[in-house]
C-alpha positions in Angstrom: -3.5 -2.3 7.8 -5.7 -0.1 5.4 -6.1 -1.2 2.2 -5.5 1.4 -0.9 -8.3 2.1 -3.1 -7.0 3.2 -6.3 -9.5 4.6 -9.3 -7.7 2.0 -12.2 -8.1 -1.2 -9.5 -12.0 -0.1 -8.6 -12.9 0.4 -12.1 -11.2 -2.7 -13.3 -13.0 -4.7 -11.3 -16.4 -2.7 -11.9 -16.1 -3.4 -15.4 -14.9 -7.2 -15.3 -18.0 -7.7 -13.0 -20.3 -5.8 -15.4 -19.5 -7.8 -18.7 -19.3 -11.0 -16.7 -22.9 -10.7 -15.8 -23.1 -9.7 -11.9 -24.2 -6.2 -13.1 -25.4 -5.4 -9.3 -22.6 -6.0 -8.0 -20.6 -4.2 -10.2 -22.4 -1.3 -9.5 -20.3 -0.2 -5.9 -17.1 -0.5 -7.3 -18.1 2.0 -10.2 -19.4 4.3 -8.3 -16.5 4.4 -5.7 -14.0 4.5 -9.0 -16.2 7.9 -10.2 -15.6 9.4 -6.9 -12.0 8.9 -6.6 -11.7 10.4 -10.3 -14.7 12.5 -11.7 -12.8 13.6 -14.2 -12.4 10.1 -15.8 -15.2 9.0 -18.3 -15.1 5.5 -18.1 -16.7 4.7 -14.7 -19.6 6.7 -15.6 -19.9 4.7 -19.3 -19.6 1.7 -17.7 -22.1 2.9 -15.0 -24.5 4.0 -17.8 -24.7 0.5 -19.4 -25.2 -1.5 -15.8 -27.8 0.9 -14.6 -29.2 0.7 -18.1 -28.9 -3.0 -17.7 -30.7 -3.1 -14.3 -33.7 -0.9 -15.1 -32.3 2.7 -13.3 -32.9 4.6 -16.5 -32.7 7.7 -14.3 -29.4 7.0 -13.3 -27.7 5.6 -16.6 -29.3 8.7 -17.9 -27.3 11.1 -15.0 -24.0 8.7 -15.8 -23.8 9.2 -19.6 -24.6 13.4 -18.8 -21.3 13.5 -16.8 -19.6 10.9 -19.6 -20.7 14.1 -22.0 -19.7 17.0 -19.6 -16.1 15.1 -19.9 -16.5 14.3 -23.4 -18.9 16.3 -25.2 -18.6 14.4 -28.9 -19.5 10.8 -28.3 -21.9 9.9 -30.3 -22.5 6.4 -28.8 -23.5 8.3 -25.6 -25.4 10.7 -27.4 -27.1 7.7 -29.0 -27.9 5.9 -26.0 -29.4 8.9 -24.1 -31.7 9.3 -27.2 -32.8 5.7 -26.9 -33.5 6.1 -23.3 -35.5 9.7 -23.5 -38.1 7.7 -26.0 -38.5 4.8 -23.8 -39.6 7.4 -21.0 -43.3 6.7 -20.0 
């Protein structure tokens, strides 16, 4: 029997996995969540913050673009992108 992969279940479990420290691991179940629903911000914050977390500032950058594209005034994005661009080499 195939097992149904629902956007809220995926990105649940992304997130509990992210903020209880197995960041890595989170990091499937986010991006799986994003596909299923690209039109949902919160997979791509919460991917933003992990890849942030792991040292993929190329990707936490590309997450928190599509978090904007969604939901151009959030300032906390807009924040964290800045703090990223300065920390580029």
């Amino acid at each position: 029997m195939a097992i149904k992969r629902e956007y809220e279940s995926l990105y649940l479990l992304g997130y509990a996995l992210a903020v209880s420290g197995k960041k890595e691991e989170s990091i499937g179940y986010l991006v799986e969540a994003a596909a299923l629903d690209p039109t949902d911000e919160r997979a791509f914050y919460s991917l933003g913050y992990v890849y942030r977390d792991t040292g993929r500032p190329e990707e936490a950058k590309q997450a928190w673009r599509k978090v904007l594209e969604l939901m151009p005034n959030f300032p906390e994005v807009q924040r964290n992108l800045q703090s990223l661009s300065r920390r580029a080499p």
